[in-house]
DSSP file (Angstrom, degrees, kcal/mol; ACC not computed):
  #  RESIDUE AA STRUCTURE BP1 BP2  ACC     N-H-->O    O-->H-N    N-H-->O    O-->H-N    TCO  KAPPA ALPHA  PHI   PSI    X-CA   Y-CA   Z-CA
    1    1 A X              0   0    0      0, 0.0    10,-0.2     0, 0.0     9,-0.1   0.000 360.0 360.0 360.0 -30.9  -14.0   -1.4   47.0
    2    2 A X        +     0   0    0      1,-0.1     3,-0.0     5,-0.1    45,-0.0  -0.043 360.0  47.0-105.2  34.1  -11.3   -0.7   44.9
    3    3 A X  S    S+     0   0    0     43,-0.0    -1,-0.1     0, 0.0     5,-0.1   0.554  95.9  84.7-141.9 -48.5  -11.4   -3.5   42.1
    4    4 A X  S  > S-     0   0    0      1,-0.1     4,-1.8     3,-0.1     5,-0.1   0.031  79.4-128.7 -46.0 153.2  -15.1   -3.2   41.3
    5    5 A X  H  > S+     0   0    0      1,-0.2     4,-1.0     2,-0.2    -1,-0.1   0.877 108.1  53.8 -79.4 -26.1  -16.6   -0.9   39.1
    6    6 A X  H  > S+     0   0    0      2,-0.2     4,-1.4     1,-0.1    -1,-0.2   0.659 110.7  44.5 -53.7 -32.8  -18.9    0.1   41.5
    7    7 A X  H  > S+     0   0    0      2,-0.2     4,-1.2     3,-0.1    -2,-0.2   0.735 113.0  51.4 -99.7 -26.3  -16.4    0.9   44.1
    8    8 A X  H  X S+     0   0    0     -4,-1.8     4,-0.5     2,-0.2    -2,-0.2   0.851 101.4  54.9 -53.4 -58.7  -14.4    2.5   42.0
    9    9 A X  H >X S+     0   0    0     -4,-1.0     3,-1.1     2,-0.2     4,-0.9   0.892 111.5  53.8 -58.9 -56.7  -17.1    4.9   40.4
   10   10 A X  H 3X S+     0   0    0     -4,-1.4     4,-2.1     1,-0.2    -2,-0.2   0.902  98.3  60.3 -59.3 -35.2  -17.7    5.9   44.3
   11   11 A X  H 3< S+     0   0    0     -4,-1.2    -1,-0.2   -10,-0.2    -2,-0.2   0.778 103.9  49.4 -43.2 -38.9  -14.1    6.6   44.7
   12   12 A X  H << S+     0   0    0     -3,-1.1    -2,-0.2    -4,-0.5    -3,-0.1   0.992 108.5  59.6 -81.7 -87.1  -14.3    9.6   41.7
   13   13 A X  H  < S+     0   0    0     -4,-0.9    -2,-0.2     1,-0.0    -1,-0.1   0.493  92.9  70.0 -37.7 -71.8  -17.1   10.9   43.5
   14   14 A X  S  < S-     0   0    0     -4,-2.1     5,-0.1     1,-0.1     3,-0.1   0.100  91.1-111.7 -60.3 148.4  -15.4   11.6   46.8
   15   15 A X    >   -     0   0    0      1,-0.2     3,-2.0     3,-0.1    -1,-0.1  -0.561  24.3-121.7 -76.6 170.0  -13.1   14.4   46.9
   16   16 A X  T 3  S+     0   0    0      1,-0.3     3,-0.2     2,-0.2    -1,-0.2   0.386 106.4  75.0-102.9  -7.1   -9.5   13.0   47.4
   17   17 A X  T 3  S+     0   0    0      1,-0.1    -1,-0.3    -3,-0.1    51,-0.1   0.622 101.2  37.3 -41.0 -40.1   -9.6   15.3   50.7
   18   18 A X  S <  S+     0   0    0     -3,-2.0    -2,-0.2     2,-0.0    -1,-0.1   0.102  84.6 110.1-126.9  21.7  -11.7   13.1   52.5
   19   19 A X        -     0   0    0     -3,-0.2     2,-0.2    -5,-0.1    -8,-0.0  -0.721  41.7-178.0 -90.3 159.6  -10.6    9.8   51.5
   20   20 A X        -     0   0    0     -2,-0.1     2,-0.5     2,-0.0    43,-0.1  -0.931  16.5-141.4-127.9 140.6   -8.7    7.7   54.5
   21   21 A X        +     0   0    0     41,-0.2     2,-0.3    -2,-0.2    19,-0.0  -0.863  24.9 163.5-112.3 169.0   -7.4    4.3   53.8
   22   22 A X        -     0   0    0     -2,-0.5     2,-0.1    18,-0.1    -2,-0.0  -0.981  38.8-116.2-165.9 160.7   -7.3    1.4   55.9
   23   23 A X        -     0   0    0     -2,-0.3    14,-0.1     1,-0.1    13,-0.1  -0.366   9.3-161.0 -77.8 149.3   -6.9   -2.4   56.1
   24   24 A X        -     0   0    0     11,-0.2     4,-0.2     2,-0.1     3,-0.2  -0.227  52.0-166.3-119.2  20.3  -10.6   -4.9   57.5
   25   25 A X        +     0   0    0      1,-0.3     2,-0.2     2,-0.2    11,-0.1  -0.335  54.3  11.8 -56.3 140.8   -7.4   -7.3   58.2
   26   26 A X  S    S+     0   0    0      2,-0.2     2,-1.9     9,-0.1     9,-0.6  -0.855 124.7  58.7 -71.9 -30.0   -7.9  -10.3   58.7
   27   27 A X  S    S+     0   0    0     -3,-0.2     2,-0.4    -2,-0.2    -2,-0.2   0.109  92.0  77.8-101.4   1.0  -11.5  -10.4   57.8
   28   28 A X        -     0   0    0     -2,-1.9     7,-1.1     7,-0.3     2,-0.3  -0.887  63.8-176.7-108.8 142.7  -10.9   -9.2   54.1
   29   29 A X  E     -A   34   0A   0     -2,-0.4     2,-0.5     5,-0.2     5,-0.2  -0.991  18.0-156.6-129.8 173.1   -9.6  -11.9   52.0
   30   30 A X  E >  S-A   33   0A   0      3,-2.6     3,-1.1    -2,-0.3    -2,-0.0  -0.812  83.9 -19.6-137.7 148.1   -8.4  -11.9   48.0
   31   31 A X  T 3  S-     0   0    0     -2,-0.5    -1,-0.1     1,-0.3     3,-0.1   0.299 133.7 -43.5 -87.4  77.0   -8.6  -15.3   46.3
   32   32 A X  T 3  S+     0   0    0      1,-0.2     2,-0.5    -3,-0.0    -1,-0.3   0.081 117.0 101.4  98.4 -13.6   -8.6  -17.1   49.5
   33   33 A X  E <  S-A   30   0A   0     -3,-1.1    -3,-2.6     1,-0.0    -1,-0.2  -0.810  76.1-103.3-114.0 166.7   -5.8  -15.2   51.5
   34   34 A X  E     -A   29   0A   0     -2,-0.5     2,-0.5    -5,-0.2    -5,-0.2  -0.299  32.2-122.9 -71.0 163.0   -6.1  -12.7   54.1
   35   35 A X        -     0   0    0     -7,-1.1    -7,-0.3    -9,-0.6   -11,-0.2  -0.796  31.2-148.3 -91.2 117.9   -5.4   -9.0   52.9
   36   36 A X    >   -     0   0    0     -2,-0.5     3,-0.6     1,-0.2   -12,-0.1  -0.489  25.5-111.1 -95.2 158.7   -2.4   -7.8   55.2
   37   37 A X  G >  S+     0   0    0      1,-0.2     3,-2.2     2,-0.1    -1,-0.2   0.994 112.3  79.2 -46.5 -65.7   -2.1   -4.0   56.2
   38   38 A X  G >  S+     0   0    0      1,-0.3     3,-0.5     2,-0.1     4,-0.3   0.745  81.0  72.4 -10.8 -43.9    1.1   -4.1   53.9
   39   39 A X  G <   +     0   0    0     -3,-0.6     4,-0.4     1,-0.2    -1,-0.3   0.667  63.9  92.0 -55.3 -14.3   -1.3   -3.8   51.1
   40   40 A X  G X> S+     0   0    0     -3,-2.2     3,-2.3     2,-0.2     4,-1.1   0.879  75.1  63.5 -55.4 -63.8   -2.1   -0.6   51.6
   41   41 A X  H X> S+     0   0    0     -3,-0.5     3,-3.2     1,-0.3     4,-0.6   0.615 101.6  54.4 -18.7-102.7    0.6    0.6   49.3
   42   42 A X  H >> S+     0   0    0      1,-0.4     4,-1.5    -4,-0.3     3,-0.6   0.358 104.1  57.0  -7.8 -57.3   -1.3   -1.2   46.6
   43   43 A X  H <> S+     0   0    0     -3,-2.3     4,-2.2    -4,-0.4    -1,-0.4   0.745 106.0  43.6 -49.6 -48.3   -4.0    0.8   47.6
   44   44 A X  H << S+     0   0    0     -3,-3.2     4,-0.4    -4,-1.1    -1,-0.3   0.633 108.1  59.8 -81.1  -8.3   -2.4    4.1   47.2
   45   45 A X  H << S+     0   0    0     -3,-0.6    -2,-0.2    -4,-0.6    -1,-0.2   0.729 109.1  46.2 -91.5 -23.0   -0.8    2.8   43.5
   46   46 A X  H >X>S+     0   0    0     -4,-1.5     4,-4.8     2,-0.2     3,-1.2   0.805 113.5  54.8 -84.0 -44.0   -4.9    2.2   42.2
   47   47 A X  H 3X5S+     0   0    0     -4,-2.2     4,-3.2     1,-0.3     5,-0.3   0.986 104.3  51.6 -66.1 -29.0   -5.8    5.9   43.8
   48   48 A X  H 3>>S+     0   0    0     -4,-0.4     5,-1.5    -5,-0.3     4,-1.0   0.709 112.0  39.8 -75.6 -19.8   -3.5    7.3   42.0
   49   49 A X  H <45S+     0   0    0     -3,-1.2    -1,-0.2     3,-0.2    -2,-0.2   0.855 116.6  54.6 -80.6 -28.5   -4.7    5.8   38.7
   50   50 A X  H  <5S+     0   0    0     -4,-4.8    -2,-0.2     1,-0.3    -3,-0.1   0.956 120.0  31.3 -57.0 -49.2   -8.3    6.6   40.0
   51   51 A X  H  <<S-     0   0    0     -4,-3.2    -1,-0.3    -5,-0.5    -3,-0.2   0.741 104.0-125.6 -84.0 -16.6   -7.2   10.6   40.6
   52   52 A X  T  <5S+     0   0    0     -4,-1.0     2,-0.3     1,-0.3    -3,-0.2   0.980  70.1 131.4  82.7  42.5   -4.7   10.5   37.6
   53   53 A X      < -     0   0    0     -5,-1.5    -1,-0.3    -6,-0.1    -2,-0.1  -0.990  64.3 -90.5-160.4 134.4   -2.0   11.8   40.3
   54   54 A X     >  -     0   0    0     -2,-0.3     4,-0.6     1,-0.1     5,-0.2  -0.271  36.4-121.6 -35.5 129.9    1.9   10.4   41.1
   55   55 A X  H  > S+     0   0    0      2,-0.2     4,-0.7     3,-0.2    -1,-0.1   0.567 112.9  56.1 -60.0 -13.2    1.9    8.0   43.5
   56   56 A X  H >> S+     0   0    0      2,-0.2     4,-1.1     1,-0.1     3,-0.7   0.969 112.0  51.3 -64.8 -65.2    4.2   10.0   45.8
   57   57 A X  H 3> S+     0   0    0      1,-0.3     4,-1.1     2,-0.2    -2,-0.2   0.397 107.5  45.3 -72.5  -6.6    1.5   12.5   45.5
   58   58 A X  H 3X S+     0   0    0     -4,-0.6     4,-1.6     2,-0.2    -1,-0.3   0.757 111.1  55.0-102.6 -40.9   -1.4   10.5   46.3
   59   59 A X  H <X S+     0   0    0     -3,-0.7     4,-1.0    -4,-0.7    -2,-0.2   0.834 107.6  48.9 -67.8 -23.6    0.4    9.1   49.2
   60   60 A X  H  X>S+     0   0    0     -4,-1.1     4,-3.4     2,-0.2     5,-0.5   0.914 109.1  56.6 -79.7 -45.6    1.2   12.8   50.7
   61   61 A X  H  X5S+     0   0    0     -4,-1.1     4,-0.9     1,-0.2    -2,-0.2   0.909 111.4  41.7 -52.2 -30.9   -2.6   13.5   50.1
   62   62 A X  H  X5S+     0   0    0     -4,-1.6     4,-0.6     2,-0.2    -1,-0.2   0.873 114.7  46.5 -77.0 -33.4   -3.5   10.5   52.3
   63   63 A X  H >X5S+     0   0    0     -4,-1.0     4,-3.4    -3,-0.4     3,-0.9   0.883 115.4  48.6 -88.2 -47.8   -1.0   11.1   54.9
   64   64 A X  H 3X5S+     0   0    0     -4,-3.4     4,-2.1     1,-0.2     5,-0.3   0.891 113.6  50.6 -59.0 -25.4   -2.2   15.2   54.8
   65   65 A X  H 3X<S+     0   0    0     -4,-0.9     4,-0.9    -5,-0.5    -1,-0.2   0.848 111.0  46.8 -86.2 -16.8   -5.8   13.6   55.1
   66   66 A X  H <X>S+     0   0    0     -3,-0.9     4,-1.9    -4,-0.6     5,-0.9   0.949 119.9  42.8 -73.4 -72.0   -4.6   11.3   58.3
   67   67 A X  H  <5S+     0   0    0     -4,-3.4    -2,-0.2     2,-0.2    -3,-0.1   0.627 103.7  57.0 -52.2 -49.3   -3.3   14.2   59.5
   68   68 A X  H  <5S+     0   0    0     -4,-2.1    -1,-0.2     1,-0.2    -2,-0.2   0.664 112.2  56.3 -73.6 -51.4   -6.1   16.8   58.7
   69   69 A X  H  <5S-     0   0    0     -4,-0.9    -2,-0.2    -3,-0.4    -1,-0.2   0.879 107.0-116.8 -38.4 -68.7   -8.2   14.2   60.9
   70   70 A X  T  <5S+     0   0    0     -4,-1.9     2,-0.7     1,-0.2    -3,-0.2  -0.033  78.2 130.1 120.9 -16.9   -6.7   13.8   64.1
   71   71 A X      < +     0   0    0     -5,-0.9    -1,-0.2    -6,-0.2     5,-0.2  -0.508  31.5 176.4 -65.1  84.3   -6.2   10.1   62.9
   72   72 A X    >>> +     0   0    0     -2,-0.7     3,-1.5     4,-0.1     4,-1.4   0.996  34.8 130.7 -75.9 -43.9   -2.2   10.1   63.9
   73   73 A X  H 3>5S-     0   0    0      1,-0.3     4,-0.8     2,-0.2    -1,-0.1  -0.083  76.6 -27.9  42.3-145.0   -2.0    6.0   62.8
   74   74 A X  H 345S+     0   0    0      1,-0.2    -1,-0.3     2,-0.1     4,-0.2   0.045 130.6  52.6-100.4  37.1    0.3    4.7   60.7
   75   75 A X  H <>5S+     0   0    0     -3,-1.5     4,-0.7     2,-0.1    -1,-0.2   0.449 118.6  35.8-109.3 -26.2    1.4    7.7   58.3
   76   76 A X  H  X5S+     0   0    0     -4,-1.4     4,-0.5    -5,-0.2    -3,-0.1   0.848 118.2  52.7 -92.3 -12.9    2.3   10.4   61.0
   77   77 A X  H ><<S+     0   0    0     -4,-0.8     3,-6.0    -5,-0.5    -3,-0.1   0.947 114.3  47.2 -67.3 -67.1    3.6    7.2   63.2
   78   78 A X  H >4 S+     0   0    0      1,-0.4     3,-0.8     2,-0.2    -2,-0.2   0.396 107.0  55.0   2.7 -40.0    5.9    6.4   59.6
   79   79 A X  H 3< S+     0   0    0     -4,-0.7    -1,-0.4     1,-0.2    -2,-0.1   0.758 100.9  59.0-103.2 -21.8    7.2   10.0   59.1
   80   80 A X  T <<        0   0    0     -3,-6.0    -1,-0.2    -4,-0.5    -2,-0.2   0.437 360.0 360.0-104.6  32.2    8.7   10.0   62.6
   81   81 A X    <         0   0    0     -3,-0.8    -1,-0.2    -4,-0.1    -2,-0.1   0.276 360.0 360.0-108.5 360.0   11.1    6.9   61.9
């Protein structure tokens, strides 16, 4: 979703409130390997061009949006390390 232009364009659309990310690992793969959770950083360095926002600051929105959820995962596991 986030290397097409299509997926991209739907990204602007949502408010940056309600985005969550997350990993399809293994089942996702990128030029023939699987896509690890680890990527997710990646992930947060493209929202951040997408919102025009620091990448510390787009990663505190995501973690606030985890949070904001009830989804504890892995940013409120992360903070308590």
């Amino acid at each position: 979703m986030l290397t097409s232009v299509n997926g991209k364009a739907l990204l602007q659309r949502i408010p940056k409130e309600r985005v969550l990310v997350e990993s399809d690992f293994p089942h996702v793969r990128t030029n023939g390997v699987s896509v690890s959770p680890l990527e997710i950083q990646g992930m947060i360095g493209i929202l951040a061009g997408l919102w025009k926002m620091p990448v510390e600051e787009t990663g505190s929105q995501l973690r606030r949006n985890f949070q904001d959820s009830g989804a504890l995962g892995f940013f409120a596991n992360a903070e308590h390390k």
